[in-house]
C-alpha positions as CSV (number, residue, x, y, z in Angstrom):
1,X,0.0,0.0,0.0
2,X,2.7,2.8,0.8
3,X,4.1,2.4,-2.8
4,X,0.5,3.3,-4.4
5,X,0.1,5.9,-1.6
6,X,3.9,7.4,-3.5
7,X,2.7,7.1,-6.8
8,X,-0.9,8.8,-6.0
9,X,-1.6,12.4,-7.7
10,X,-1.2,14.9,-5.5
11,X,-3.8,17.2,-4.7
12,X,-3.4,20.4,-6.7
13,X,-3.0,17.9,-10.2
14,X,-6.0,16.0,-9.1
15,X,-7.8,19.5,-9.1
16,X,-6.6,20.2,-12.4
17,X,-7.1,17.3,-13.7
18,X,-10.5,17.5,-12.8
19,X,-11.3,21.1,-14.0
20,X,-10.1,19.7,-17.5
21,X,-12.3,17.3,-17.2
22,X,-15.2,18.9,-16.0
23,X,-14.6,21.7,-19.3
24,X,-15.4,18.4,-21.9
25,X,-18.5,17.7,-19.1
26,X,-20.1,20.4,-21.7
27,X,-21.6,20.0,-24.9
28,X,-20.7,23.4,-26.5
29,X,-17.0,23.2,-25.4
30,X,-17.1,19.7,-27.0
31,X,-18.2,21.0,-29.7
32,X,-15.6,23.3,-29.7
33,X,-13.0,21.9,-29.4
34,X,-14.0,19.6,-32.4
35,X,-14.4,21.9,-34.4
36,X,-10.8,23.2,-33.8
37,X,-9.3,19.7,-33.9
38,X,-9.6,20.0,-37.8
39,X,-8.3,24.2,-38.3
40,X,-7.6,27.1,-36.4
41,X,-11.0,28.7,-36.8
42,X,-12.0,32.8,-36.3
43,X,-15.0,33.3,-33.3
44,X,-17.0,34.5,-36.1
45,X,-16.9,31.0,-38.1
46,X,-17.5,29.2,-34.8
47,X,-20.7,30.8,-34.4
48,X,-21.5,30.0,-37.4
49,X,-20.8,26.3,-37.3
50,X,-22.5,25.9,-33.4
51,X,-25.5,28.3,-34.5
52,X,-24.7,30.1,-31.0
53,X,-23.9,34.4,-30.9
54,X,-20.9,35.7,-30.5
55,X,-21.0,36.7,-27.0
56,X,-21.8,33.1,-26.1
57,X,-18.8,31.5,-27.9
58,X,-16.2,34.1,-26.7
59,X,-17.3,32.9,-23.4
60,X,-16.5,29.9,-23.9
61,X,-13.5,30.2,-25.1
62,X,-12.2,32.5,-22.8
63,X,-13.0,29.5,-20.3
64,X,-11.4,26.9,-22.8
65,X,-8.6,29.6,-22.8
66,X,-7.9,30.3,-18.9
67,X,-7.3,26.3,-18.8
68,X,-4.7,26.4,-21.5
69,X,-6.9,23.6,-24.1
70,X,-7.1,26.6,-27.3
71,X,-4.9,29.6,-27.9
72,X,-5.8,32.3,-29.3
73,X,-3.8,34.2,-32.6
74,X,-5.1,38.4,-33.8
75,X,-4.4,39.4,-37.3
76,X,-5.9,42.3,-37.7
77,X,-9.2,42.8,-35.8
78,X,-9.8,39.3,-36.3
79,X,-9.3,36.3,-33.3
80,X,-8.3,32.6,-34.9
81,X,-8.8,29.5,-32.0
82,X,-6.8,26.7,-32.4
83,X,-6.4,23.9,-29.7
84,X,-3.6,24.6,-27.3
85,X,-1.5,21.7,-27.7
86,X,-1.1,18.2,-29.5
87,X,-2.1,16.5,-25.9
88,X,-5.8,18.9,-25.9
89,X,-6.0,16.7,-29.3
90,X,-5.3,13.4,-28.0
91,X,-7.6,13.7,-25.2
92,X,-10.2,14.6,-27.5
93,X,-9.6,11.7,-29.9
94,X,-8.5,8.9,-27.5
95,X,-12.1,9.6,-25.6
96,X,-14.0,9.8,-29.2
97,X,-12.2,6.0,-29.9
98,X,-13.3,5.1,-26.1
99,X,-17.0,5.6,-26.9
100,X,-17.2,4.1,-30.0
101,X,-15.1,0.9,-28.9
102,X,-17.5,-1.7,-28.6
């Protein structure tokens, strides 16, 4: 038992952990995020493709953001998304491949 106890998270990655998981607990930041798994995409596309207002997605992303899954890029007045990281992306696809394992 005291080697598991070692090898246990600690507290403040268990935390984190959780917060990144409890950002995929909701369907528009899935949807986000699966969008942006195929191109860096502007807010104004996104709203397009989720059929949500502006003010709604940028809220979202700024969440998606603050937990370091996209990054944002400005050319000009324009914002472009695009996930954070290759690891954001194999999250994403390794729990798509979980679900549709039978």
């Amino acid at each position: 038992m005291g080697e598991v106890k070692k090898a246990m998270i600690d507290s403040a990655a268990a935390d984190q952990l959780a917060e990144l998981f409890k950002a995929l607990g909701d369907p528009t930041r899935v949807k986000l995020i699966g969008a942006l798994l195929h191109k860096e995409l502007c807010v104004h596309d996104l709203t397009v493709l989720l059929d949500m207002n502006q003010s709604a997605v940028s809220h979202q992303l700024r969440y998606l953001r603050n937990l370091r899954m996209v990054k944002r890029r400005k050319s000009g007045k324009s914002v472009f998304y695009s996930l954070d990281d290759s690891h954001i992306e194999q999250i994403f696809v390794q729990t798509l491949q979980h679900l549709r394992h039978e």
